[in-house]
Structure formats: structure tokens, C-alpha cells
C-alpha positions as CSV (number, residue, x, y, z in Angstrom):
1,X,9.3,-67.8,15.3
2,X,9.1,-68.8,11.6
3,X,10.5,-71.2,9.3
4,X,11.6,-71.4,6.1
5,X,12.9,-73.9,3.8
6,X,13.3,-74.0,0.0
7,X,13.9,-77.5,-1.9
8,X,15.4,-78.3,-5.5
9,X,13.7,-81.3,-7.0
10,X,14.5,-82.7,-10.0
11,X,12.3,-84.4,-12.5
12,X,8.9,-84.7,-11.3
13,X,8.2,-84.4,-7.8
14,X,5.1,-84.6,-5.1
15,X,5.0,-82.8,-2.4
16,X,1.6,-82.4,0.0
17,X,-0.3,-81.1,-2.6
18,X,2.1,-79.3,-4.7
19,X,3.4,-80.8,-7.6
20,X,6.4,-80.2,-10.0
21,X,6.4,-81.5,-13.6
22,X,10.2,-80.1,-14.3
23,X,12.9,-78.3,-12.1
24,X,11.4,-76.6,-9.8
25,X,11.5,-75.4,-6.8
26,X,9.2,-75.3,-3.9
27,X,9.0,-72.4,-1.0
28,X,7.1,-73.5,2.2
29,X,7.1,-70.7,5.0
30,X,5.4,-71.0,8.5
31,X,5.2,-68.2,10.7
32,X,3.7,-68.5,14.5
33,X,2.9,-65.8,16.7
34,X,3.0,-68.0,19.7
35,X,6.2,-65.5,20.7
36,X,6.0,-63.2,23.7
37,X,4.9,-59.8,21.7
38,X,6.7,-56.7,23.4
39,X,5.7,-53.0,23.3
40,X,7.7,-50.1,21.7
41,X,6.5,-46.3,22.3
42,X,8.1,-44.1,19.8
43,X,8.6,-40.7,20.9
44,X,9.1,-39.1,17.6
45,X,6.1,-40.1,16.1
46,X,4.3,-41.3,19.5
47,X,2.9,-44.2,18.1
48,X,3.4,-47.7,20.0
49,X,4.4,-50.5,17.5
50,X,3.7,-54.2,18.5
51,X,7.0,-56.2,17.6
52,X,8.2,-59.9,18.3
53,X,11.9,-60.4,18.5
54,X,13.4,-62.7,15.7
55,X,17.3,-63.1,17.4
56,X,19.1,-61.5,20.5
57,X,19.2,-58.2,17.9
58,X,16.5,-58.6,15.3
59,X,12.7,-57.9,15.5
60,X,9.6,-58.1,13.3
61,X,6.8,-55.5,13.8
62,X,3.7,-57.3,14.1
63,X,1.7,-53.4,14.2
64,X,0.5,-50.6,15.2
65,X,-1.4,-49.8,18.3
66,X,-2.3,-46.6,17.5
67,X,-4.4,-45.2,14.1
68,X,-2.3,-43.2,11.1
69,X,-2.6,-41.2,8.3
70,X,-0.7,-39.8,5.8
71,X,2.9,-40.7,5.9
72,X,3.9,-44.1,8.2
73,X,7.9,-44.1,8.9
74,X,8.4,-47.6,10.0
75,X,11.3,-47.2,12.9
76,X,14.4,-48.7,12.2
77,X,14.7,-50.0,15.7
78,X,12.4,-50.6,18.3
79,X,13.0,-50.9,22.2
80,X,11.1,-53.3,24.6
81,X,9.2,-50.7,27.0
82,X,9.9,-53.0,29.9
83,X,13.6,-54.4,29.8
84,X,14.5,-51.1,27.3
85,X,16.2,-54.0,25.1
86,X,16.9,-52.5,21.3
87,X,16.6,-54.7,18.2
88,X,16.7,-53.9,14.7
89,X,13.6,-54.2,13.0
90,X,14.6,-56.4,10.1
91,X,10.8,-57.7,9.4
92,X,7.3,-56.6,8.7
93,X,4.8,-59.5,10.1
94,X,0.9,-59.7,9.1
95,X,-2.0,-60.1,11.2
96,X,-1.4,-59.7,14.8
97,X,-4.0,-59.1,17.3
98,X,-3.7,-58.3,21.0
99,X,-4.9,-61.0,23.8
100,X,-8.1,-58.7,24.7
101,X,-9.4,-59.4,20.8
102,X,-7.9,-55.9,19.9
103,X,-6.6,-55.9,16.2
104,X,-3.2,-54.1,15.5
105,X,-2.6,-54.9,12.1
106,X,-0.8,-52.6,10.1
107,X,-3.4,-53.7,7.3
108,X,-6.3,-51.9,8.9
109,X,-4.6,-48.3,8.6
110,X,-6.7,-47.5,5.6
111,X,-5.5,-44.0,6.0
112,X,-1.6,-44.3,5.1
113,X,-0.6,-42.7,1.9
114,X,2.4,-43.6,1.9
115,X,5.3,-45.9,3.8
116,X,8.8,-45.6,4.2
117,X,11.4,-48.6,5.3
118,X,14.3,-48.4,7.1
119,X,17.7,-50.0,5.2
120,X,17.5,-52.1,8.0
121,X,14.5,-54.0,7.0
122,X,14.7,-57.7,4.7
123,X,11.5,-59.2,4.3
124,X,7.8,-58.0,4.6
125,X,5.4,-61.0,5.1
126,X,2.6,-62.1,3.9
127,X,-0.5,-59.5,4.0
128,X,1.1,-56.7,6.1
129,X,-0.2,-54.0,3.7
130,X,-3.2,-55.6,2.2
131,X,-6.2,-53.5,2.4
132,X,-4.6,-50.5,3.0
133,X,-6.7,-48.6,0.1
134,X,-5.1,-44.8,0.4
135,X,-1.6,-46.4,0.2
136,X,0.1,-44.6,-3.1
137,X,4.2,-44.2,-1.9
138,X,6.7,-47.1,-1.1
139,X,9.9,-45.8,-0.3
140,X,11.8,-48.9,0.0
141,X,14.4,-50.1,1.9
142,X,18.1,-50.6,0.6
143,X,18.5,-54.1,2.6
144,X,14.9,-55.6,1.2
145,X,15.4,-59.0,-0.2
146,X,12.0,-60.3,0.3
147,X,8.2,-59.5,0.2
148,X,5.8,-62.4,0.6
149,X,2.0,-63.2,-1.3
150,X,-0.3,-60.1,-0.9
151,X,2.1,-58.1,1.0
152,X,0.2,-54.8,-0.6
153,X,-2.6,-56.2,-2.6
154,X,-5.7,-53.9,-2.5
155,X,-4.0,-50.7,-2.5
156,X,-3.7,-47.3,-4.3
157,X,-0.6,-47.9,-5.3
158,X,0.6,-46.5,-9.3
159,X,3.8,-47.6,-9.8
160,X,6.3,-49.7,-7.9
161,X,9.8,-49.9,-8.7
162,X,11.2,-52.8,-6.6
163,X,14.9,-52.2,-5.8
164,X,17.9,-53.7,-6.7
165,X,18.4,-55.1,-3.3
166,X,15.2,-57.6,-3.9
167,X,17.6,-61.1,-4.8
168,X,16.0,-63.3,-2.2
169,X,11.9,-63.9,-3.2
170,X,9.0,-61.7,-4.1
171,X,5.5,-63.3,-4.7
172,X,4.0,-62.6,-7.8
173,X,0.5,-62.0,-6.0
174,X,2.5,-59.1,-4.0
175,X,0.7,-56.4,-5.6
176,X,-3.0,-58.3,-6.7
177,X,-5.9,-56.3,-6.6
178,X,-4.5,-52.7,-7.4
179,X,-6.5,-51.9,-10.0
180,X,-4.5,-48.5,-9.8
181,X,-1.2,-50.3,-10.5
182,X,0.2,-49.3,-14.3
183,X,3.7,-49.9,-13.6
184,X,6.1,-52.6,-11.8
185,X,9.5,-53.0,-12.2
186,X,12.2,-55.3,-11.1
187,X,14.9,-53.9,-11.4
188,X,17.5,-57.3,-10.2
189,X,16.9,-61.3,-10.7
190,X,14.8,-62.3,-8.4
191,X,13.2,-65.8,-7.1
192,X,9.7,-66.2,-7.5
């Protein structure tokens, strides 16, 4: 799975090869995809969404094993194909390809215009949206309280209004390389 861990120093501090000169704090996250990956055909939209479960009742989509365009409703639960186990899909993961070589990132759906979250989701990691160059729409989850480094760099996107539900940690490189982007507003205190 993944670890986190945040840490206070005070003063100045060393740590590997980040250094603080003041307070500061310093955010190290891991994330391994040595997990069994599980299958989750949804018959609404009939695409099949690659997902890793987080807890007994939590999950983070690792992608997509089909192509889309226009209009990507990420589910708000997703079922094992196998076991027909349900978990909540509380994350958005990055990078995940298949053990024939086959890529299922959500990243390469170039297509998307837009994305909607369910309330249920928390954090999208690191990269999940990058490259996605027709995405324009975020509809945003109510429960989101954290988006990682280049989570949607090198999109379409024109304005992003972060919600109010965004308290935990949003990366300041989160929307790079949107030369399209005039507009981005927090609208709570937020760590980054």
C-alpha cells in the first residue's frame, strides 16, 4: 500500500536531501503497487477500472482498461469481478500498468473533457491526470482533502475552483503546465 508521514522540525533541520532553514514541515509519501490489482466491470458505463484495495472497505483506482472520451464518471464504488467484494473508492492512483506490459493509466485518456468524483473520494495521487490534454471540467468531490504533485499538469483546464473540503494537502505543481489555466482558487486553508 502507501505510506505517509509528515514531520515538524524546528530550527534548522536535514533530512536526505531536504533541508529546512525555519519551521517547516516536510511531506514524504511512498506508494507501491506491489498489491494484488483486482478487476471492476461497470455496467453503466461498461468500462472495466483497474483498482487496488486500500482497507477491508476502501480502494484506489489505479485505471482504466478501456479508452474514453468526453465525460469520465469515476464510480463511487467498485466490486472485485471474482470474489464480488465492494469498496469505496476513496483514491485516484497514477501509473499502473498490467503484467502483459499493457498501460491503464488514466493519464493516457487524452480524449476526456471532463471528470466527475464521487463524495466518496479523498486524495488523487501524484500524476493520475497528467497529460490528459482535452481535459477542461473537474467536478469535484465533496470529501477531497488531498491532490498530490502533477495530479493534472498538462491539461486543458481554465479554471479550477478547489473546494472547501481540500484541508489536508494540495501540491503547488498540481496544475503545472496548463498554459490554458487563468484561474485557481482555494477556497479553504490548506497544507502545501
Amino acid at each position: 500500500d502507501y505510506s505517509s508521514s509528515s514531520s515538524k522540525y524546528e530550527g534548522g533541520c536535514e533530512y536526505n536531501r531536504f533541508k529546512c532553514v525555519s519551521d517547516c514541515t516536510i511531506r514524504l509519501t511512498w506508494h507501491w503497487t506491489d498489491r494484488e490489482v483486482y478487476y471492476s466491470y461497470d455496467k453503466t458505463t461498461g468500462y472495466s477500472w483497474a483498482f487496488q484495495t486500500i482497507s477491508p472497505t476502501e480502494a484506489r483506482i489505479l485505471g482504466l482498461a478501456d479508452r474514453a472520451d468526453g465525460v469520465l464518471k469515476i464510480p463511487s464504488s467498485v466490486s472485485d469481478n471474482e470474489s464480488g467484494r465492494t469498496f469505496a473508492v476513496v483514491e485516484i492512483g497514477s501509473d499502473y500498468y498490467s503484467s502483459e506490459g499493457e498501460s491503464y493509466k488514466l493519464s493516457d485518456l487524452t480524449a476526456i473533457t471532463a471528470v466527475v468524483f464521487p463524495s466518496s473520494l479523498r486524495v488523487v495521487r501524484s500524476r493520475a491526470f497528467d497529460g490528459c490534454k482535452s481535459l477542461e471540467t473537474i467536478t469535484w468531490s465533496t470529501g477531497l482533502k488531498e491532490i498530490e504533485y502533477w495530479a493534472f499538469s498538462n491539461t486543458a483546464l481554465k479554471e479550477v475552483i478547489l473546494p472547501d473540503s481540500l484541508t489536508d494537502y494540495c501540491d503547488l505543481g498540481a496544475f503545472s503546465d496548463c498554459p490554458e489555466l487563468s484561474k485557481l482558487v482555494f477556497q479553504s486553508r490548506y497544507v502545501c
